[in-house]
Structure formats: C-alpha cells, structure tokens
C-alpha positions in Angstrom: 50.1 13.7 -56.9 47.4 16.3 -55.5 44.5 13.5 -56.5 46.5 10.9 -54.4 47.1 13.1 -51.5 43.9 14.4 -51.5 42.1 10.6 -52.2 44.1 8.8 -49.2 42.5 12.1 -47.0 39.3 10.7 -47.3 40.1 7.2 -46.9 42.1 7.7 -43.4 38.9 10.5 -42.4 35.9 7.6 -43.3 37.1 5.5 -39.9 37.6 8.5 -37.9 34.2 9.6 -38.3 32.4 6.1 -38.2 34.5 5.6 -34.6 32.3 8.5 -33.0 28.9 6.9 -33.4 26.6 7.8 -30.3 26.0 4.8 -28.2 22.1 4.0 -29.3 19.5 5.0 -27.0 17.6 2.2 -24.8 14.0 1.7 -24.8 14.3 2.6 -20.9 16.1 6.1 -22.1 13.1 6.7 -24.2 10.6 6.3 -21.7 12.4 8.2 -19.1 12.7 10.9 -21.2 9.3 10.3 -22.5 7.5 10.5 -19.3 9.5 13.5 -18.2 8.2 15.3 -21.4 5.0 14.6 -21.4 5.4 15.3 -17.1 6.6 18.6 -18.2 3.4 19.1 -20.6 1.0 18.1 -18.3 -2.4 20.8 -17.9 -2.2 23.5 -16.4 -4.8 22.4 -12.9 -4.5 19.1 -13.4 -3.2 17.5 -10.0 -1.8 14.2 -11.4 -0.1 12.7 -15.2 0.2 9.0 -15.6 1.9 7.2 -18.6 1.1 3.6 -19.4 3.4 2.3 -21.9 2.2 -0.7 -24.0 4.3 -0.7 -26.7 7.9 1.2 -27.8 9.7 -0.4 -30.5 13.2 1.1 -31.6 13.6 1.9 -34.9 16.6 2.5 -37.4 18.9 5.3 -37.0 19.3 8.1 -39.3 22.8 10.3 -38.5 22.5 11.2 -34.6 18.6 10.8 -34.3 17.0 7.9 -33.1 13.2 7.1 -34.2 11.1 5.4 -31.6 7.6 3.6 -32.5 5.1 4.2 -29.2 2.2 3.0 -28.2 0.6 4.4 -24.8 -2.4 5.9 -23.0 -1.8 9.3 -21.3 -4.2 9.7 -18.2 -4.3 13.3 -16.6 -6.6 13.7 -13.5 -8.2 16.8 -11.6 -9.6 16.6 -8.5 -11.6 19.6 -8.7 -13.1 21.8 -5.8 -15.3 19.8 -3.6 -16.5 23.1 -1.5 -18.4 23.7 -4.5 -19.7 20.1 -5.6 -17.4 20.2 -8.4 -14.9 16.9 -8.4 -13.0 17.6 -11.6 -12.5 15.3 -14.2 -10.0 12.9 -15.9 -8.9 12.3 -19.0 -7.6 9.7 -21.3 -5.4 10.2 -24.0 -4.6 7.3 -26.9 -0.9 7.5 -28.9 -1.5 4.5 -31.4 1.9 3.8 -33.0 3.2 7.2 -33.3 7.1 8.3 -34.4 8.9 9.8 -32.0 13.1 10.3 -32.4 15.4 11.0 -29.8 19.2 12.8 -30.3 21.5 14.2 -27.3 22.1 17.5 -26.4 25.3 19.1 -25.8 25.0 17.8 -22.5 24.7 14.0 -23.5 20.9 14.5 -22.4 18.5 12.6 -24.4 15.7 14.8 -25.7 12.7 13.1 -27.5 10.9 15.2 -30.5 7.2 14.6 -32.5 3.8 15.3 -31.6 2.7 15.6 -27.9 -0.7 16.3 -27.8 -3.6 13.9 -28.1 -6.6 15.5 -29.2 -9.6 14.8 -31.6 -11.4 11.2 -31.1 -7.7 9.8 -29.2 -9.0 11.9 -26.0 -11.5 11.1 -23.8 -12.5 12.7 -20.5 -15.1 12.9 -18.2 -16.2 14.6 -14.8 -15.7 12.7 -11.5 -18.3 11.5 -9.7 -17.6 12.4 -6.2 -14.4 13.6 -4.1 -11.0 11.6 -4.3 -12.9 9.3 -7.5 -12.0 8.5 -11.2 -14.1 8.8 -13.6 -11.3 6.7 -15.2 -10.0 4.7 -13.1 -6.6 3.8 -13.5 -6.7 0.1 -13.4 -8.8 0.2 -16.5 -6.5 2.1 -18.3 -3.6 -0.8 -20.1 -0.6 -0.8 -20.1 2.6 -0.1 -17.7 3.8 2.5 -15.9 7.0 3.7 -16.2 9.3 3.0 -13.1 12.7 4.5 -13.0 15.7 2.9 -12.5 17.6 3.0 -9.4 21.0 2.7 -9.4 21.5 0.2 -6.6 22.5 -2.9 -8.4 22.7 -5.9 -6.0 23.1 -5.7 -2.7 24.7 -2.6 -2.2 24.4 0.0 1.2 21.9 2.8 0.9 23.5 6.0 -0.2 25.1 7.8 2.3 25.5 12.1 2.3 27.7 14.4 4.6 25.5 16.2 7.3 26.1 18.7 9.6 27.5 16.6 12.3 29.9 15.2 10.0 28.4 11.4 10.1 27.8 8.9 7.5 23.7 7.9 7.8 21.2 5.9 5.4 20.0 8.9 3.2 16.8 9.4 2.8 17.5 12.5 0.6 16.5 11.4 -3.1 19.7 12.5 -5.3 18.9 13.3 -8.6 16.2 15.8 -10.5 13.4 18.0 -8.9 10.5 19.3 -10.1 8.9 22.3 -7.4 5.0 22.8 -7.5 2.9 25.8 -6.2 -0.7 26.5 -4.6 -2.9 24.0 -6.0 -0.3 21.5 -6.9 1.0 23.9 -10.2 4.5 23.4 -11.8 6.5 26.2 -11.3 9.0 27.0 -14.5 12.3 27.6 -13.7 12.5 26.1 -10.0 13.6 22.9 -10.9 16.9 21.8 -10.1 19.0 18.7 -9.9 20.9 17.4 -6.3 24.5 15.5 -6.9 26.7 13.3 -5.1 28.9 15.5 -3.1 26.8 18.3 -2.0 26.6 20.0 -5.2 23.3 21.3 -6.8 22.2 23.0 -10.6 19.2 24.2 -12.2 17.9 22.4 -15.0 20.2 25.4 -17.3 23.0 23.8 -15.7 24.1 27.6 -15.3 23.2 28.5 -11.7 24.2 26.0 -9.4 25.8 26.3 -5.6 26.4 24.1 -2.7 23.4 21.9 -0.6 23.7 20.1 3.1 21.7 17.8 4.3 21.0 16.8 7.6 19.4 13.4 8.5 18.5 14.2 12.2 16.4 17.4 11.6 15.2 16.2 8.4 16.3 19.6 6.8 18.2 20.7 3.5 19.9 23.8 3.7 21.3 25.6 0.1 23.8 28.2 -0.5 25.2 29.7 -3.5 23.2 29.5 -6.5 19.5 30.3 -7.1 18.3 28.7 -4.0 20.5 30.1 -1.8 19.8 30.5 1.5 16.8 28.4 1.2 16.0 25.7 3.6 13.5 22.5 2.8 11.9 20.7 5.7 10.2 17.7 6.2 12.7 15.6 4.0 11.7 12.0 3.3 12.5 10.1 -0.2 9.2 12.1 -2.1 10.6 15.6 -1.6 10.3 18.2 0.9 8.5 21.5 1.6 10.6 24.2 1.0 8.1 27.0 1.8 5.1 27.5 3.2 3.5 27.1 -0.6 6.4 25.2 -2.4 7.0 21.4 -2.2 9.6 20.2 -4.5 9.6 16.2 -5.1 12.0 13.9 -7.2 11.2 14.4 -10.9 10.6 10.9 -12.4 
C-alpha cells in the first residue's frame, strides 16, 4: 500500500511540472536583450555601439535555459578630441557562431549569458581620419541592425499620457527603458530607469520607483517620489530629454 500511494504521487506530479514550461524565447527577445547587453558593455569613451546581426539561430532547450547560436559584428566608435588633431578611432569586433543561452529572471526578464568580449585576431580598430569620419564605416560592416519593436500594431492612435492640463495629446514621450549619459556622452550606473503607462516610473532594481508627469505643451517631465524626485527633464522629443545641465537620458534600445 505505501509503494502504491507513493508510485501514483509521481505519476499525478509528472504533468504538473511538464504544464509550467516557460514560453520559449524568440529570436527578437534574444537580440533585444542582446544589444542591451552588449549596450550596457560598451567602452568606457566610446561615443557610439552598433550591433549588426547576421545570423541567430535558436537552439534546443535544456531545463529553463535557452541556447542561442550568433553570428554578428560589434562596431564601437570614438570621436576623439578634434582641439588636439586627435579623431578617435573605431573598432570592429567579429562573434563567429558563438553560444549564447538565455533564462528569465524573477521578474520574467530575459537575461542572456556567455562570452562578451571580442578580442584577439576577431577585433579590429583603427584611428579616424579626420573629424565626424569612420575609419570603419558603417555601411561596410554586414549585417542588420537591430530595430525594436513598437507596439503599435496596425493602425492604432499614437499613445496618449495625462499632462498637467488634464488633456489627452499625441505623446511624444517614449514610454519604456532609459539609459542616462554624462559629460562626454559616459553611461552613468545606476540612473537608468524605466517610464510606464499611467504615470508610474522604476529604476532598473525595480526597488525605487515614484510618480512622473508629463507635459506636451512645455515639453517638460516633472518626477516625484522615488530617486528622481523632484527632478525635471526638458527639451522632450521621442530620443530623450536633458535632465540637467550635464545629464541627457534617451530610450534604451
């Protein structure tokens, strides 16, 4: 009697478990969480990280993580000091079928995991040759650059978001995840933060969040609560908006 009881136990628990599969990762969810990694990892001084895609194949599961099979070509560019005849450089890094796995967080995030950096013969770089100019140029570099998806199927209005006057106006507040840079176009750690539907606003932590308005007249957004509290951005179009004197904070994609 105990084997039976114990032996129809793990018969009724195999389904249960089976039923609570993760819906797979897309190859879009890779490469947005891709380029945000790799945005995230970009050098310290360089002004601007591009990712061509030109190959990501999805491989077979193993328990909650998702392997990934990428080709790509990383292209970093710095644009130097021109007061001093330097023009930077750029730099072009190769990812030749590398594995790469992606699993969620406790947030239903996906997070992608291997090796980041391209070093050795895979990177190439090279000094500019004059102000504003590649040494690699971009259209020589393959491949596709990630776009993100906007969630505006069909013909749907543009957003709309409360302001101050209480109206409904076209937005042209991005909604969605910032990334805030310094003097010299630097990431700052811990400034980004992500807008919501509703007014709402987090850091990245999801810990310290508070309450945002937006007003489409002045072009402003005004925070309270939270880690930017008190805060107000100017100058807001759909790439981001200054929020000090030395901080611009644009949409993280």
């Amino acid at each position: 009697m105990y084997l039976q009881v114990h032996l129809l136990f793990f018969i009724l628990s195999v389904p249960f478990l089976t039923t609570n599969a993760a819906t797979p990762p897309s190859v879009n969810d890779f490469k947005q969480a891709f380029e945000k990694k790799m945005q995230y990892l970009k050098p310290t001084g360089y002004e601007k990280r591009t990712v061509k895609f030109v190959q990501v194949t999805p491989g077979k599961a193993t328990g909650s993580n998702y392997p990934f099979k990428v080709s790509a070509y990383i292209h970093d560019y710095d644009e130097g000091y021109s007061a001093n005849n330097y023009y930077g450089q750029s730099c072009l890094g190769k990812i030749d079928n590398w594995i790469f796995t992606m699993y969620q967080d406790e947030f239903d995030e996906w997070i992608v995991q291997g090796k980041f950096s391209v070093t050795g013969d895979a990177l190439t770089c090279a000094d500019n040759p004059s102000q504003g100019v590649m040494s690699i140029p971009m259209e020589a570099v393959p491949g596709t650059e990630y776009k993100p998806v906007i969630n505006n199927p069909g013909n749907q209005k543009p957003t709309t978001v409360k302001t101050e006057t209480n109206k409904q106006v076209p937005s042209s507040l991005y909604i969605g995840e910032y990334a805030c840079y310094g003097t010299g176009g630097r990431l700052m750690a811990g400034m980004g933060f992500t807008l919501l539907n509703g007014g709402n606003y987090y850091d990245l932590d999801k810990r310290r969040g508070g309450k945002f308005t937006y007003n489409a007249q002045k072009a402003t957004i005004s925070f309270s609560g939270g880690f930017l509290g008190g805060q107000t951005g100017k100058n807001v179009t759909v790439t981001g908006f200054q929020l000090s004197n030395t901080v611009y904070c644009e949409p993280w994609k």
